[in-house]
N, C-alpha and C positions, 0 to 999 in steps of 0.2 A: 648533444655537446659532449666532447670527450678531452678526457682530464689528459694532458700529456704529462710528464717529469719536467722541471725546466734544465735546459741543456746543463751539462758538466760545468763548471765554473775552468777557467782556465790558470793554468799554471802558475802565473804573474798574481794573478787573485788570490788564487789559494795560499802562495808562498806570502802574499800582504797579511792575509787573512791569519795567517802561522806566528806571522811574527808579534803583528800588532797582542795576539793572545799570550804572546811568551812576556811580551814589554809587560802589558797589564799583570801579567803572573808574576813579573819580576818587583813591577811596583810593591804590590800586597806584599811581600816574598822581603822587600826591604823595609816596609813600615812595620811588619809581625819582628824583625830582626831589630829593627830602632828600639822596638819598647824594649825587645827582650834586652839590646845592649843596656839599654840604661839600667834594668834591673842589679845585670852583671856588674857592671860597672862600679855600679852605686853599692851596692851588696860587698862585692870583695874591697872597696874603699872603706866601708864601712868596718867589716871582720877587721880590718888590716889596719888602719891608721889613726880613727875616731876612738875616744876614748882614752884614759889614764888608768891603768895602760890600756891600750886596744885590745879586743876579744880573745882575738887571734895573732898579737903581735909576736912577729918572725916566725910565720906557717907562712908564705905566702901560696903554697901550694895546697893546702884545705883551705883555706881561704876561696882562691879558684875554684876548688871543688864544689863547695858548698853554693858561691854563687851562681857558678853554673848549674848546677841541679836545677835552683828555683828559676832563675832563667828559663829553663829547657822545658819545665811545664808550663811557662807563659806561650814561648813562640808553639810550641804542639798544640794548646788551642788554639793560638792563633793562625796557624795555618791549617788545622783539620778545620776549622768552621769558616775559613775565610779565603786564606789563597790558593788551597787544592780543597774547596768545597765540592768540588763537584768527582775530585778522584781521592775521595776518603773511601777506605774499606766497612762494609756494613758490620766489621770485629771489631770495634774500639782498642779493645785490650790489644788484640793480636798487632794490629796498629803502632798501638803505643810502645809496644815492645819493639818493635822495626825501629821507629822513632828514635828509641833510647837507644839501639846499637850505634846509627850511626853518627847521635849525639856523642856519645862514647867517644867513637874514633875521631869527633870535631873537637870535641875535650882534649884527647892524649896530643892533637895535635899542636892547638896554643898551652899545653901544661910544656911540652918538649921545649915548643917557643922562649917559654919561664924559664924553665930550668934551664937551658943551654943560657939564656943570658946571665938571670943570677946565680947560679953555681959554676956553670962554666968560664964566663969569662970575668964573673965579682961585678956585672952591675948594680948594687943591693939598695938603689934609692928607690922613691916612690914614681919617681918618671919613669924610670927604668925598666919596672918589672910591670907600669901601665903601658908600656910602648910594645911590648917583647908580648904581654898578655893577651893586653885588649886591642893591639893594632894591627900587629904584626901575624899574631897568633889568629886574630880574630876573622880576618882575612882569606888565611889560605884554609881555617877549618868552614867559615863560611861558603865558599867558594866549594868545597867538599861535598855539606849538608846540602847546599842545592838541587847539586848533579844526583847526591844520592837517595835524596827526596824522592823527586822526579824516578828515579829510574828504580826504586826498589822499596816506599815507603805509600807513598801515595798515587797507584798504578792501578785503582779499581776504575772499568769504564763502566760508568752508567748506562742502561740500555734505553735505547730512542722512546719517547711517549708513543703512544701507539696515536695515528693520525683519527 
């Protein structure tokens, strides 16, 4: 009896097969971003508005800072051990440093968000600079962090088990 290959999978399948795995990537890829928002969230409300007087009242930009740092190590485990589990680099560190740059650049980009609302145009309430921070901001650095996930953070292919 002789072992054949089974034929190529076709086009239509493959291209099903690509997506349904990008959907599932994107699910994990929004429940690791859920918790980290709420960390955020919750974190620079906290800095920012709890408390007589608040921590950090009128930073509203360390405040970000800060909440996002701890954010940024929640979703890195959460996405090294869970939604690119399988293209996490065997370096942690070297990793984590990828990780942080282009957190970085998902930072400057809802900090701009901030600043341009509250400094530039004087929106200085607490909707305001949660709208511009965590919505607006949140957004198009999200949207960022994905692509650059994917394309320059989490790129190691595992090699096939040996049959």
């Amino acid at each position: 009896m002789s072992t054949t290959a089974p034929p190529p999978a076709r086009p239509a399948g493959r291209l099903r097969a690509a997506a349904a795995a990008l959907i599932a990537q994107l699910a994990k890829f929004g429940v690791v971003g859920a918790t980290a928002y709420v960390v955020d969230v919750g974190l620079f409300n906290l800095l920012s508005y709890v408390g007589s007087p608040p921590l950090l009242a009128g930073q509203p930009l360390l405040a970000k800072i800060i909440s996002t740092v701890v954010a940024t190590v929640v979703a890195w485990l959460g996405n090294r051990y869970w939604t690119f589990r399988h293209h996490r680099r065997p370096d942690a560190g070297r990793e984590f440093v990828l990780y942080l740059i282009m957190c970085t650049v998902g930072l400057l980009i809802a900090l701009s968000c901030l600043w341009i609302s509250h400094y530039v145009l004087g929106f200085t309430s607490a909707l305001a600079d949660n709208i511009s921070a965590n919505v607006v901001g949140l957004v198009l650095g999200t949207t960022f962090r994905f692509w650059a996930y994917k394309k320059f953070v989490f790129t190691h292919q595992p090699q096939p088990a040996a049959a």
